[in-house]
N, C-alpha and C positions, 0 to 999 in steps of 0.2 A: 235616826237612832232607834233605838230597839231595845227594850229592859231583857234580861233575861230570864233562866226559868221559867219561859213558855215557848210555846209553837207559833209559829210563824208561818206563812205561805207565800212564796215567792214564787213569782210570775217571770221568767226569761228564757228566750230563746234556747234553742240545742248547741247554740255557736258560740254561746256566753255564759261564761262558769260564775253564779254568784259567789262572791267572796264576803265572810261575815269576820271581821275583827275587833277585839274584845280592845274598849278604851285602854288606853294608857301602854301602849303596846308601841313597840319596833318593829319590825317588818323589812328585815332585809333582802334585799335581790341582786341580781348585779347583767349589766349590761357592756358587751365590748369595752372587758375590764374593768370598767367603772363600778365602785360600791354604791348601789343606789339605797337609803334609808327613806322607808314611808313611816313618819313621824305621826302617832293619833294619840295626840294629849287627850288628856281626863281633863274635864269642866276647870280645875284646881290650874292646869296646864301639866303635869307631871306624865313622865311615860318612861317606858326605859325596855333596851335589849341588848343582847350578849351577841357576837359571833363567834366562831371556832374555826380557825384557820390551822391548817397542816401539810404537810407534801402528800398524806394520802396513802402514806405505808404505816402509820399507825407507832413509827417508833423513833421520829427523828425530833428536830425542831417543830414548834407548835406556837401558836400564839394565841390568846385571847381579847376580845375588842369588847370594855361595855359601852355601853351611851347612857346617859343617864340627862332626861331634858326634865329640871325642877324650878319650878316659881322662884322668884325673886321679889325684893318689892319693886315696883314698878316696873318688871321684866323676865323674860325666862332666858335660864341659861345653860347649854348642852357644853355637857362634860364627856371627856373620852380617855376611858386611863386602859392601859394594855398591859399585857403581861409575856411574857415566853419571848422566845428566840428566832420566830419562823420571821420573815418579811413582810412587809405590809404591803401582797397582793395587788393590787387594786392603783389605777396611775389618776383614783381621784375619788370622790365623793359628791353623790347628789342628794343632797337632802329635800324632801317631799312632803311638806305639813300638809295637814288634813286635819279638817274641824276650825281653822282658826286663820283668820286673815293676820298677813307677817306685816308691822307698819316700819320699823328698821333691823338691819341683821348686822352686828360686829364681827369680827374674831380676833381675836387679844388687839382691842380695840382700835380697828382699822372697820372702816365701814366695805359692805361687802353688798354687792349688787345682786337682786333677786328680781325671779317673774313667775308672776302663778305661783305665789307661795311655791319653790324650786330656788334652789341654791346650790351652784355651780361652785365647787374648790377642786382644782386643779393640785397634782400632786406637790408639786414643788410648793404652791403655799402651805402645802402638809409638813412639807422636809422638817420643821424646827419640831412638829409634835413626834415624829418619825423618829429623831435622832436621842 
């Protein structure tokens, strides 16, 4: 980690793009449809990020995704509330913590199996948040 409001010198290759991201931050990507979220909590555990989803002509259906991962006592817990009309893209979610070793993961308390801090949900256990 790195304070901010100074200079830094970074040493890497021409074939390797340094990536620097500011704590408490979401980091969306997505791969062979999958929405992949790179999670990097703040010390507190707290982070949080928006997507914008639309067909891409600027005038139909649209949807908005936040995430919002905030402490708890004894635990953090990622919320996801949406907004608009468009579909929810994506035939799934990978969630990718960074900063922090995961020691169990629920969702609407069913345990959920993870490796490498990476958490695999498949759409259909999305459907009940979807509908």
């Amino acid at each position: 980690m790195h304070t901010g409001d100074r200079s830094i010198q970074l040493t890497a290759p021409l074939e390797e793009l340094p990536l620097s991201v500011k704590v408490g931050s979401i980091i969306p990507t997505q791969e062979n449809h999958q929405l992949i979220l790179h999670l990097y909590p703040s010390a507190s555990g707290y982070c949080e990020g928006r997507i914008y989803s639309d067909a891409g002509d600027g005038y139909r259906e649209w949807r908005s995704n936040h995430f919002c991962l905030k402490p708890q006592p004894n635990h953090l817990e990622l919320t996801w509330q949406q907004e608009g009309d468009y579909a929810f893209p994506y035939k799934g979610i990978r969630l990718q913590v960074h900063g922090l070793t995961l020691g169990q993961v629920y969702m609407d308390g069913q345990p959920l199996s993870f490796n490498n801090n990476c958490i695999e949900i498949k759409r259909a256990e999305l459907e009940p948040a979807l509908s």
